[in-house]
C-alpha positions as CSV (number, residue, x, y, z in Angstrom):
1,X,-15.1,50.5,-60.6
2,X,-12.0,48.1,-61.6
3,X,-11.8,44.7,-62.0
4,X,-10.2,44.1,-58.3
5,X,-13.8,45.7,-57.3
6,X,-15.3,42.4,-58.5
7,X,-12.9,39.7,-57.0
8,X,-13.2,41.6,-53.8
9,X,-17.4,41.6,-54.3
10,X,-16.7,37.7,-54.7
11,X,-14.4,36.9,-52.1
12,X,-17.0,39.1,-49.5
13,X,-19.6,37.0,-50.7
14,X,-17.6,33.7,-50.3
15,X,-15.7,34.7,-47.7
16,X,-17.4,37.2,-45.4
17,X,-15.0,36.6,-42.4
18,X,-11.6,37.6,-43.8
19,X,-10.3,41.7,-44.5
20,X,-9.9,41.4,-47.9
21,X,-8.6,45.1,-48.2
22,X,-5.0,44.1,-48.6
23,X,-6.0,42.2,-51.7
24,X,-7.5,45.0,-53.1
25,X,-4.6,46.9,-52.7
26,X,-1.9,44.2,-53.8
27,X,-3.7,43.5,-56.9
28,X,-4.2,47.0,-58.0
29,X,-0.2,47.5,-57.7
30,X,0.5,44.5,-59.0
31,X,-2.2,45.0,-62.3
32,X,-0.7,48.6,-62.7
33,X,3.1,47.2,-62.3
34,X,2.3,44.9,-65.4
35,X,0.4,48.3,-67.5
36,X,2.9,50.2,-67.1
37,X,6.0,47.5,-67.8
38,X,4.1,46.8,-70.9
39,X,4.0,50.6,-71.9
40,X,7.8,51.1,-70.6
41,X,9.2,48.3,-72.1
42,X,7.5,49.0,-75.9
43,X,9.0,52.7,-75.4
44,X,13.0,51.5,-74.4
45,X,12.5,48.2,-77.1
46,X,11.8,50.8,-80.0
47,X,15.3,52.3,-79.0
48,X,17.2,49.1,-78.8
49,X,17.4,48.3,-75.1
50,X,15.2,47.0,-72.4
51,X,14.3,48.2,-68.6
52,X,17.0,45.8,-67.3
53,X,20.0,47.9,-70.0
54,X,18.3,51.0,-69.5
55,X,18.5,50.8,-65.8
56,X,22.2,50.2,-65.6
57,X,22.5,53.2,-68.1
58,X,20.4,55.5,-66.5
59,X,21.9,54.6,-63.1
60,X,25.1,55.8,-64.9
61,X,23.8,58.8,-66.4
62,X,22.6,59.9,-63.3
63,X,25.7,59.4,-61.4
64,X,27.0,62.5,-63.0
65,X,30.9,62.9,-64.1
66,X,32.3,61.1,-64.5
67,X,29.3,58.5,-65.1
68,X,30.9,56.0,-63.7
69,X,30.5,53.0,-60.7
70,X,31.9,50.4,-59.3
71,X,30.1,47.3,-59.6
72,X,29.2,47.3,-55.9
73,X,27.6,50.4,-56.4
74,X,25.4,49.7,-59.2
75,X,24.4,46.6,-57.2
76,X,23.3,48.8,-54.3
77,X,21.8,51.2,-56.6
78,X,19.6,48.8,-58.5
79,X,18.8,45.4,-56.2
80,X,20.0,43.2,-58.3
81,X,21.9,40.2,-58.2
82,X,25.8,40.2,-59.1
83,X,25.3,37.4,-61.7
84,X,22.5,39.6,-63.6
85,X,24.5,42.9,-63.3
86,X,27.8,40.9,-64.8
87,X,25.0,39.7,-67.9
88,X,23.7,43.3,-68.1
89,X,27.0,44.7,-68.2
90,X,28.4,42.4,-70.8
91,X,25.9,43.3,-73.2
92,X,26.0,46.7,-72.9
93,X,29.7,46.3,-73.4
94,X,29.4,44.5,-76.6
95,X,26.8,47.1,-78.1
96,X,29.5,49.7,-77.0
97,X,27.4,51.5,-74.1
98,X,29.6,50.7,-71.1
99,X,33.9,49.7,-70.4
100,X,35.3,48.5,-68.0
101,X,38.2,50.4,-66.6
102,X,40.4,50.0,-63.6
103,X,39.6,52.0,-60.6
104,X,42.5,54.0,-60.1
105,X,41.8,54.0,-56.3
106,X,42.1,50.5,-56.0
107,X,43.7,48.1,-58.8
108,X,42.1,44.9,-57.6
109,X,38.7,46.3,-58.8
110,X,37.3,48.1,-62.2
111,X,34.8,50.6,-62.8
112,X,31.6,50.4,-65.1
113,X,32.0,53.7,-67.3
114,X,29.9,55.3,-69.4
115,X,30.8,55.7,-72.9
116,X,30.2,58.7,-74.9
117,X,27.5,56.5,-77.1
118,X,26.0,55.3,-74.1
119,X,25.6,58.5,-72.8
120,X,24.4,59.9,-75.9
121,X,21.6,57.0,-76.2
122,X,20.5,57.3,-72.6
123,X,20.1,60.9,-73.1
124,X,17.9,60.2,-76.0
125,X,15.8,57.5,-74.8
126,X,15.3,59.4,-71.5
127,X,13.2,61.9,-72.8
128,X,11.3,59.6,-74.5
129,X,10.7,57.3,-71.4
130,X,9.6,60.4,-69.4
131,X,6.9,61.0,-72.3
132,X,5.6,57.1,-71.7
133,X,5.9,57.8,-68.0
134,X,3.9,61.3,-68.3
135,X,1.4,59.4,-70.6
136,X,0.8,56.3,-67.8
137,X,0.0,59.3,-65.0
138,X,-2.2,61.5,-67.0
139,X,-5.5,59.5,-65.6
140,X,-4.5,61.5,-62.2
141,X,-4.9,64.6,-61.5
142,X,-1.9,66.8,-60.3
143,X,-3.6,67.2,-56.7
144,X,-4.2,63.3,-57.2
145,X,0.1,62.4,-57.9
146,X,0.8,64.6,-55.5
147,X,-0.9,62.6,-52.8
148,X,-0.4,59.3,-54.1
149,X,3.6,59.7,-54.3
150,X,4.1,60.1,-50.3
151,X,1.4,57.3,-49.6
152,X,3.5,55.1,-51.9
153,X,7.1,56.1,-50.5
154,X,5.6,55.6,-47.0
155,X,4.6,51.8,-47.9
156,X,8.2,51.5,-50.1
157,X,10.0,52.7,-47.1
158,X,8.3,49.9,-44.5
159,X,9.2,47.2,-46.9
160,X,12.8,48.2,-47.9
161,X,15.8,49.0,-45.6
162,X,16.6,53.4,-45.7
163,X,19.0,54.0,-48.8
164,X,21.9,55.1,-46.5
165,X,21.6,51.9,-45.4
166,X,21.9,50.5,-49.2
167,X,24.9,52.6,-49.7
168,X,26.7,52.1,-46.9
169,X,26.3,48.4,-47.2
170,X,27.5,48.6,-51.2
């Protein structure tokens, strides 16, 4: 039993006429979304960066060689708006994690690289983010993730356009 158990006991009592499934649902993703930010963000802050620096690293990092994207693309990658990408990117560029370059395929337009310290911190905080994230999914089983993780693409994919569609659209 949770605590969403209880607001949906109430709202059957109150309101016996309305599904209150969705609720239930909702407000166990939304509770868990604020656990495990809190957990996330206390592992990345006792490195130096947030979710919103490590994001724009990691996207990086995981671009391969050589780790780097145009603007466009980390926008598609990560949802975000060009005004908090430009912030994000500025502050990584001051602490030395990222440059800006020019794209030698097109002049008019730069590319966010990678710098060897950037890569060197993402690769360290990565493993420790993976710890928090292994931590925040021991309460499940193996047999438990593994059925959980296609139920929650399924509902991701019915809310969110196909990523070919992201990155043909970057």
């Amino acid at each position: 039993m949770d605590h969403l158990d209880l607001v949906l006991a109430q709202w059957a009592r109150e309101r016996p006429d309305l599904d209150t499934g969705p609720m239930g649902l909702i407000g166990r993703v939304l509770r868990l979304s604020r656990h495990l930010m809190r957990e996330m963000e206390a592992t990345l802050a006792s490195h130096g960066l947030n979710f919103a620096s490590f994001d724009v690293l990691a996207t990086l990092r995981r671009a391969g060689p050589p780790f780097a994207l145009s603007p466009n693309d980390l926008l598609g990658t990560m949802m975000i708006t060009s005004g908090t990408m430009t912030h994000r990117v500025d502050q990584l560029e001051k602490a030395g994690h990222v440059r800006r370059k020019p794209n030698p395929e097109d002049g008019r337009s730069v590319l966010i690289t990678l710098t060897p310290a950037g890569r060197a911190l993402v690769d360290r905080v990565l493993g420790a983010h993976v710890a928090t994230q292994a931590r925040l999914v021991a309460g499940l089983g193996p047999a438990e993730r593994a059925a959980l993780g296609p139920l929650l693409s399924a509902w991701l994919a019915a809310l969110e356009p196909p990523p070919e569609a992201l990155s043909q659209s970057a």
